[in-house]
N, C-alpha and C positions, 0 to 999 in steps of 0.2 A: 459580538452580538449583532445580528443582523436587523433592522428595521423596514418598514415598508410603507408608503402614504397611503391613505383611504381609496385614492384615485387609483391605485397601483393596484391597490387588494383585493377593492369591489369586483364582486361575484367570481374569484378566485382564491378566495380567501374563506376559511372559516374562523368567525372570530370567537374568544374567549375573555369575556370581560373579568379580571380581575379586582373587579370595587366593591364595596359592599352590596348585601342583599339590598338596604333601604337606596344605595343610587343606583343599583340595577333595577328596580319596579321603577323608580321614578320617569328611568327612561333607559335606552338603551341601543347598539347597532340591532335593527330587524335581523332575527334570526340567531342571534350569538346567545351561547349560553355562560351562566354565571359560575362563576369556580371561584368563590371570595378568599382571597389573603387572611382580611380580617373580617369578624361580623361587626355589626353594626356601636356595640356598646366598644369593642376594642378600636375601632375608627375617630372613633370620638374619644377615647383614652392617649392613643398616636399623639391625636390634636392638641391636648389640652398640653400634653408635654410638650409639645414641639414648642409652644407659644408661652408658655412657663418656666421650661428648664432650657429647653433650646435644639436646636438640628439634631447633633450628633446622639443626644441620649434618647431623642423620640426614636430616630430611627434602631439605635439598641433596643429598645421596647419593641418595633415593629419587628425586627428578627427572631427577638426571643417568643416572642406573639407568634408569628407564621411557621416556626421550625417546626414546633409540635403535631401541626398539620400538611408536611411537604407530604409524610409516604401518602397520603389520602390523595392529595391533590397533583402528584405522582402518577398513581394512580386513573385516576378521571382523564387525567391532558396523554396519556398511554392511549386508554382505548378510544380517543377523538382520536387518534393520531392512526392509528389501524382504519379507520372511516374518510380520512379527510388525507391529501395526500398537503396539503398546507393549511398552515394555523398562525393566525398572528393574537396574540392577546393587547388586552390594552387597558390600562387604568383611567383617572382623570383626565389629565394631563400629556399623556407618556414620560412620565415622571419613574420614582422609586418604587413604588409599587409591580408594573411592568417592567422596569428592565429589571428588577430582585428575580422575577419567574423567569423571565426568559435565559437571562444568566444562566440562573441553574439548571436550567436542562440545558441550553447549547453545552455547558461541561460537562456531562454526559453522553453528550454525543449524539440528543432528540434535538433537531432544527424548530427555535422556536422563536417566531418573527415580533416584531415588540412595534404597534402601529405610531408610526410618527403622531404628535399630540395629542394620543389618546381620543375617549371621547369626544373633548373641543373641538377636533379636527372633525369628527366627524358633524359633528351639531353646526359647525360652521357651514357645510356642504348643505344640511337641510334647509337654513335659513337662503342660502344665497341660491338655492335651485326651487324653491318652492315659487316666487315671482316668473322667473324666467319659463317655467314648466306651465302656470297659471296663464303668462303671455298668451302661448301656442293654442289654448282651449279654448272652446264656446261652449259655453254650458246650458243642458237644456235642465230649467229648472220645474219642481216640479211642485205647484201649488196646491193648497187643500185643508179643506179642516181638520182638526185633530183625531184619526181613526178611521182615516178613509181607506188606510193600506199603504198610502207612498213607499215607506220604508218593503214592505213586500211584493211592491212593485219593481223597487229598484233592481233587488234582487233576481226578481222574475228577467228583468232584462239586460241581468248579467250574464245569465244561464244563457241567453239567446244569444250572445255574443259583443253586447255591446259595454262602454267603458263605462265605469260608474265611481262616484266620489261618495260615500258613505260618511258624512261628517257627522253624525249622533254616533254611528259604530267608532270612528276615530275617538270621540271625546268618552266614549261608555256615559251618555246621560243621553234622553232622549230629548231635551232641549226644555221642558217644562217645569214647575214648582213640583211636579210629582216623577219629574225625568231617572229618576234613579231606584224607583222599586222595583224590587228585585232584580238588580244587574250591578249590585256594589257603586263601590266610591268613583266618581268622575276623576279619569285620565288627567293628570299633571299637564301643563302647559307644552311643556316639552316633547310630553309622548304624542300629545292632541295632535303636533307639528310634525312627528317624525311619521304617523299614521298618514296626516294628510301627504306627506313626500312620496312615502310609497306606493299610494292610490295613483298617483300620479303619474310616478315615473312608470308604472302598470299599463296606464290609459294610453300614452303615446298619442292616440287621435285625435284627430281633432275637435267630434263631439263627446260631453263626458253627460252625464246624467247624473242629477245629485236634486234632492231634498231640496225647498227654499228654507231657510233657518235665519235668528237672529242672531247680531253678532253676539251675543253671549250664549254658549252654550252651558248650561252646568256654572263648572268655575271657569270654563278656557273661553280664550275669545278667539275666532277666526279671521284670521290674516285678513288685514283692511282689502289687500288686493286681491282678493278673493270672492269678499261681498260684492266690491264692487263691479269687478267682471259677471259675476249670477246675476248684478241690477241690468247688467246689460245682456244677459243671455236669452235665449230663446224659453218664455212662457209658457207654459201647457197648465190647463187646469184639471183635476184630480176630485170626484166627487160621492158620495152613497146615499143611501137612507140610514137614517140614525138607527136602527136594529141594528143595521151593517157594523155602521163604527160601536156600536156600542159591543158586538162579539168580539169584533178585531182587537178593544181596548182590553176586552176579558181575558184575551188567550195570550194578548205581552204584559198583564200587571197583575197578574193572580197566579203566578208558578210556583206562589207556597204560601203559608199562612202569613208570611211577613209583611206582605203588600195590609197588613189589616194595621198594625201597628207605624208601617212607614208613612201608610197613608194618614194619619192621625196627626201623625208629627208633621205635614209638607201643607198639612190645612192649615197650619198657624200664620205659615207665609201670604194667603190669602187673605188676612183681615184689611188689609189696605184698599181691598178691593169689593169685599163682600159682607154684609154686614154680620156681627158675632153672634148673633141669634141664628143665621142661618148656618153658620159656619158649625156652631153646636149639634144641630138637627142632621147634620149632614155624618158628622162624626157619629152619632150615634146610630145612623142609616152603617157605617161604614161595621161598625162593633157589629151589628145584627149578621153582617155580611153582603148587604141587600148592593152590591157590586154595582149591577144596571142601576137602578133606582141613581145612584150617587153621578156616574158616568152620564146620563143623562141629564140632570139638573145641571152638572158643571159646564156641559157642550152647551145648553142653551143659555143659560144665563148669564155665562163669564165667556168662556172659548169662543165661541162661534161671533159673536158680536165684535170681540176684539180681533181675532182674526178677517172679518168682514172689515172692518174698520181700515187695517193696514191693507190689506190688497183690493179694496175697493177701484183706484186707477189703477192697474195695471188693464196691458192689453193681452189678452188669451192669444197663441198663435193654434192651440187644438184644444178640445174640453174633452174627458171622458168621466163616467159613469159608472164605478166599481159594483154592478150588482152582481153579476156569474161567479165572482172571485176575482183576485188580484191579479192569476196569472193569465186569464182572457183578457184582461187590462194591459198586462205585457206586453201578449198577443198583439191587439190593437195599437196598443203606442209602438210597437218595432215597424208595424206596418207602416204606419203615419211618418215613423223617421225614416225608411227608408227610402218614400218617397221625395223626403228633404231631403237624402242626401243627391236624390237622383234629379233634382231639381237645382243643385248647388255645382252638376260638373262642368 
């Protein structure tokens, strides 16, 4: 059975994770697809045997478990195999699980590479390359109230060419009490991390462009070395009329009727902050559907204050004004960096 290290594989390699569905969403190599051994309830049947009865009859369970489904996954690793001229698969660890698969095909006579420590190996490589990657950067950060556009800024000035670190899209929450309507469960810690790697190792350059964010996003927290390189990066401030942010907030949290019931439940988390009478009148604006009305009262009365509050000292090194739209905002700040960078040779 042949093997291969992550170092060795990367970007020559197509991978095939072998772990269950629930440790493949948790996190995974970017780009590899999942072909499970076992599903989720038989992983955790392995387990309970391994630790009950002991190695050798867990792993009998594990075979008589996987045989049932080798033509299938026969099958799937065939036609990767027609597409990709190499394939290394990998379990946890590179343990029993990957060499069982790869075994049986190299006895067949289909070359299937079984990656040195599995995942681990890999997750070691994000953690140990995400500082050093972070070193190289100066980040221009991008300050603003809540619904000014940032987030479609960024974007705007990826199109244009320049590097960008999206850590709300990393984490899937947008960083607030109401960060997750309509865009599902915030990203596991792990995946938070593997996102941010490969933003990264994307970037290459030396300026990135990224959101200002706290360090908790959602559930994940962003790398201490990370905050604290943005406290030292280049300032820009990011501004509109509240119409503005109040559309911008309508067209990412209202893309189904769900935003009416999540928002009901992300109000409870504000009572520490806002009194329960208002907190009530607000919920019942929200049932009516009355969107602005709700968006409006939160910006002024909670958002905007608290956010005034933390960036009060900072020093701006450019300001701009989202009124045309976000991507005349692009326009503007690619200009503005260009001549940083023509100012930095």
């Amino acid at each position: 059975m042949n093997t291969v290290s992550y170092k060795d594989a990367k970007n020559k390699y197509f991978f095939i994770d072998v772990r269950s569905p629930a440790e493949y969403k948790a996190d995974t190599i970017t780009g590899s697809v999942n072909i499970p051994l076992l599903n989720d309830e038989e992983r955790k049947e392995v387990g309970t045997t391994y630790v009950q009865v002991g190695k050798t009859e867990a792993k009998r369970l594990g075979v008589k478990l996987i045989s049932s489904r080798l033509p299938d996954i026969f099958e799937q690793v065939l036609e990767l195999k027609f597409k990709h001229n190499n394939l290394a698969a990998f379990c946890a660890r590179g343990g029993y699980r990957s060499s069982f698969i790869c075994a049986s095909f190299s006895s067949v006579g289909i070359p299937l590479f079984q990656l040195e420590g599995g995942y681990k190996s890999y997750r070691k490589e994000v953690i140990s390359s995400i500082p050093k990657l972070n070193e190289k950067t100066t980040y221009i950060v991008l300050n603003g109230n809540t619904g000014v556009g940032k987030t479609d800024i960024l974007y705007g000035l990826k199109k244009l060419g320049c590097s960008i670190l999206d850590l709300e899209g990393a984490a899937n929450h947008r960083g607030s009490i109401f960060g997750s309507i309509g865009i599902g469960e915030c990203n596991t810690q792990k995946k938070f991390e593997t996102n941010i790697y490969d933003q990264l190792v994307e970037a290459e350059g030396k300026y990135v462009f990224v959101e200002a964010e706290s360090q908790k996003i959602g559930k994940v927290t962003l790398p201490k070395c990370i905050s604290e390189k943005m406290k030292q990066g280049i300032q820009v401030f990011v501004d509109a009329d509240m119409e503005h942010r109040i559309k911008s907030l309508k067209k990412d949290y209202t893309l189904d009727d769900s935003w009416i019931s999540e928002s009901i439940k992300a109000m409870d988390y504000l009572k520490r902050y806002i009194a329960r009478e208002k907190i009530e009148m607000l919920k019942q604006e929200v049932i009516k559907g009355n969107f602005d009305n709700v968006a409006r009262e939160l910006m002024e009365k909670y958002y905007d204050p608290m956010y005034n509050f933390k960036s009060g000292k900072l020093n701006y090194a450019a300001s701009f004004h989202n009124e045309a739209g976000t991507d005349n905002v692009s326009d503007k700040m690619f200009m503005w960096y260009r001549g940083l960078q023509m100012s930095t040779v």
